[in-house]
Structures are given as structure tokens and as C-alpha cells.
C-alpha positions in Angstrom: -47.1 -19.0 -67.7 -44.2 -18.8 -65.5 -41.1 -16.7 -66.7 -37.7 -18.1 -67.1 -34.8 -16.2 -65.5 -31.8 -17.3 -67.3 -28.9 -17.9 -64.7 -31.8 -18.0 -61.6 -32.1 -21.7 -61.2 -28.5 -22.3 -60.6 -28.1 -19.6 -57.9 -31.6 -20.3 -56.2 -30.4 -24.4 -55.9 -26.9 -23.4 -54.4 -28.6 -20.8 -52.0 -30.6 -23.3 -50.9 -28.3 -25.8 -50.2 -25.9 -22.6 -48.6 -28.7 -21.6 -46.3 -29.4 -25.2 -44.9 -25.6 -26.1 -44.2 -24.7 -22.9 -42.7 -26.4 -21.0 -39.3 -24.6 -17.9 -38.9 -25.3 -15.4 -41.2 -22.0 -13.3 -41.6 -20.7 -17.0 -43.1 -24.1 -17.4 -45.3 -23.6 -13.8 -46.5 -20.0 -14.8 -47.4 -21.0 -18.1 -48.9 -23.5 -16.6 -51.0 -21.6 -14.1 -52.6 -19.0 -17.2 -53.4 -22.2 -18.6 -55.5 -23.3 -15.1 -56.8 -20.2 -14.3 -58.0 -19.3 -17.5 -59.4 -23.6 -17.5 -61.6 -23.6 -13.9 -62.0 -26.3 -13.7 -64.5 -26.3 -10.9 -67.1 -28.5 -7.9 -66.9 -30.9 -10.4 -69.6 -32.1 -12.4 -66.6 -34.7 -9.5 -67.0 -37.0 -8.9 -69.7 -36.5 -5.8 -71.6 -39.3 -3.6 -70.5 -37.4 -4.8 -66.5 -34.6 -3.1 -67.5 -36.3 0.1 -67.9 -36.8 1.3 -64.8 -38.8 4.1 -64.2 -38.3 7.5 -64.5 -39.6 8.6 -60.8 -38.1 5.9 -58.6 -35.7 2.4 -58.7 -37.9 -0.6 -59.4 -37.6 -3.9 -57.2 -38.5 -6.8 -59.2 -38.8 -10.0 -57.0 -37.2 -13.1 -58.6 -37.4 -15.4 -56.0 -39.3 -16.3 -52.9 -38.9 -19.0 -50.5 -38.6 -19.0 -46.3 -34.9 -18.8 -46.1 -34.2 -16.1 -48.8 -35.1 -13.6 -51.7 -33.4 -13.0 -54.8 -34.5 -9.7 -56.4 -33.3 -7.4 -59.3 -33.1 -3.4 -58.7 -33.2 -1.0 -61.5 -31.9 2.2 -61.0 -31.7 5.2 -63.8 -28.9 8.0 -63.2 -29.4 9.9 -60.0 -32.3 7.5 -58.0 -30.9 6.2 -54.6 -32.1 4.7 -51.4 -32.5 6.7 -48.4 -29.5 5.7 -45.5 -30.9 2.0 -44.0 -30.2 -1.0 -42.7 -31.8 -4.4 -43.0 -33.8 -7.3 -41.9 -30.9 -9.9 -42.5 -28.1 -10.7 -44.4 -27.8 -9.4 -48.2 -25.4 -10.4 -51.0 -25.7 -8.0 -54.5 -23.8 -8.2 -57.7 -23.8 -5.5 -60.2 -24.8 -6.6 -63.4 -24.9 -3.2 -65.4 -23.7 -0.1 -64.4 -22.4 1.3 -61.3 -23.5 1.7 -58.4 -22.2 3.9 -55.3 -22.4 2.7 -52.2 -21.9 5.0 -48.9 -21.5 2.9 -45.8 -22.4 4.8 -42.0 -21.8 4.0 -38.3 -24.8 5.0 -36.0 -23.3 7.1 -33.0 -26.7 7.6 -31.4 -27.3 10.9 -32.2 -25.4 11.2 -35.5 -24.5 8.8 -38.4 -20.6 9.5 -38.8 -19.6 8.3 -43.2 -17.6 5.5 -42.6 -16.5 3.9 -46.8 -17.7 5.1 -49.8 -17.3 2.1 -52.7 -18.3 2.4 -56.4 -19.6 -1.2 -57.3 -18.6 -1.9 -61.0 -20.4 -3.9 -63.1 -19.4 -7.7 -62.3 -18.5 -7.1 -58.6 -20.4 -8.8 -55.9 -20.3 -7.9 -52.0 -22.4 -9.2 -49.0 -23.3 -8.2 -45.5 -24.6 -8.9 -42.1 -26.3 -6.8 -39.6 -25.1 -5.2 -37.4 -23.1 -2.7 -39.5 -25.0 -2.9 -42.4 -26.3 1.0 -42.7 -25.5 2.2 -46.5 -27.1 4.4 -48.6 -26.9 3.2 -52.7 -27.0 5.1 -55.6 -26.6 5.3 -59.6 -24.4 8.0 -59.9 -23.8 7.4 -63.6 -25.4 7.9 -67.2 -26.7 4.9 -67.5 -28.8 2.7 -66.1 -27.6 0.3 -63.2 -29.1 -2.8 -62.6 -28.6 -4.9 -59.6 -29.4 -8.9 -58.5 -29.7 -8.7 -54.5 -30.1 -12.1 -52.5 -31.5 -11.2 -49.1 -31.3 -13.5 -45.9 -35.5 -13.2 -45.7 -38.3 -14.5 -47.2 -39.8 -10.9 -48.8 -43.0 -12.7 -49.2 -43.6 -12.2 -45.8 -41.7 -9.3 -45.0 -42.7 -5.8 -46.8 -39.3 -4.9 -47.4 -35.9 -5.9 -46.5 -35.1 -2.5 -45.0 -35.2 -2.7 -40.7 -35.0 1.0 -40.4 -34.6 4.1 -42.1 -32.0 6.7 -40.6 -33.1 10.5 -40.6 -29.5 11.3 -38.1 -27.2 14.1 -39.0 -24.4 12.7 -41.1 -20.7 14.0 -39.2 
């Protein structure tokens, strides 16, 4: 039995058609966010043991999967967060409960210098292309965050959508 994701179908057609019309991926990662942000589904496009979470760790639940792109939903109880990285390709995420705080970082080589701190409010959608994509994310609130992340990357092939994990002094 296949699960239906209320609000997915939409999304996955437009992303589709975004990812086939458009080559450079600073404009797909802007073009997607235009569709994200237009069929932001509510937090219910999960079922309600999804929106848990878990206690030790955020959950990545994998919505979507084809060669171009990967839509996924992250659950994230107070005080879990990434470690700093960046990623494979582009990524578009809207917030669908909660907030989550995002820290953005330049590599200088020997040292990751902090450069933009956001708090991502429930409804808000943002996108990016590497380069200049290292951010670490966190729930910094009392309640549960949720997340719905498009990534430029089929995730069925790839482990992860993280390139690489920065262990640099932050100055």
C-alpha cells in the first residue's frame, strides 16, 4: 500500500517540470522555492507517529525519489541540530511547524568565520546553491519543528545530501 502525502503530488509534478526547463542550479533552487512556497503542505503531509521525532536525534523521512531531486521531511524536537555542512546540490526547505535556526558560515581554510544567523518561522521557505551553502540548523524552541526539504539529488543513490562535514574553528 502506498501512502498518500497530501500536498506532495503538486510539488513533485512542478519540480519536475522546474528541473527539466532549467540548467543552472542557483535558478532551479530559486524556482523551486517559488513552487514550495506557493504548495506548502501542512505538517499533516506526515502521519502522526512522523511527527514524533525521536527523542535521540532529528528523523529524515524520504517523501520522494527520482534522478533529478528528493523531497524529504525533517523532524526535529527542542535542542537536536545538524553538525556545520554543506551539500551535494541545491536545496529548497519550508518550515512547516516550528522554528528553526539556521547559522550560515564562510570557510577561510583554516577557520569557518559566522557569517548570518536566520530563525526560519513556520511558513517561510528559503533555497540554496553550493558554493556557499555551509549552515548548521537547529530547533531551538519548545516544540517540535518539522521541515519539507527538496534537494537537487536523487537521495536514492546518494547516502545523504551532506558533501562535507566541517570540524574548523568557528572565528
Amino acid at each position: 500500500m502506498t501512502l498518500v502525502r497530501p500536498g506532495l503530488a503538486g510539488l513533485v509534478a512542478e519540480t519536475r517540470e522546474l528541473t527539466r526547463r532549467i540548467a543552472d542550479p542557483r535558478a532551479t533552487a530559486f524556482a523551486v522555492a517559488d513552487a514550495l512556497r506557493a504548495r506548502l503542505p501542512s505538517p499533516e503531509i506526515l502521519t502522526d507517529e512522523e511527527r514524533l521525532g525521536d527523542p535521540d536525534h532529528y528523523v529524515v523521512h524520504t517523501l520522494h525519489v527520482e534522478s533529478a531531486f528528493s523531497v524529504v521531511a525533517v523532524v526535529w524536537r527542542p535542542g537536536q541540530e545538524t553538525v556545520i555542512h554543506d551539500h551535494i546540490a541545491w536545496c529548497v526547505f519550508g518550515v512547516l511547524q516550528g522554528v528553526e535556526y539556521e547559522t550560515l558560515y564562510r570557510d577561510e581554510g583554516d577557520h569557518l568565520t559566522e557569517i548570518g544567523r536566520t530563525a526560519n518561522q513556520t511558513g517561510e521557505v528559503s533555497g540554496f546553491a553550493p558554493p556557499g551553502d555551509i549552515h548548521r540548523v537547529r530547533n531551538t524552541g519548545e516544540t517540535t519543528a518539522i521541515s519539507l526539504h527538496v534537494y537537487g539529488a536523487d537521495l536514492g543513490a546518494a547516502p545523504s545530501s551532506v558533501r562535507r562535514v566541517y570540524d574548523l574553528p568557528v572565528r
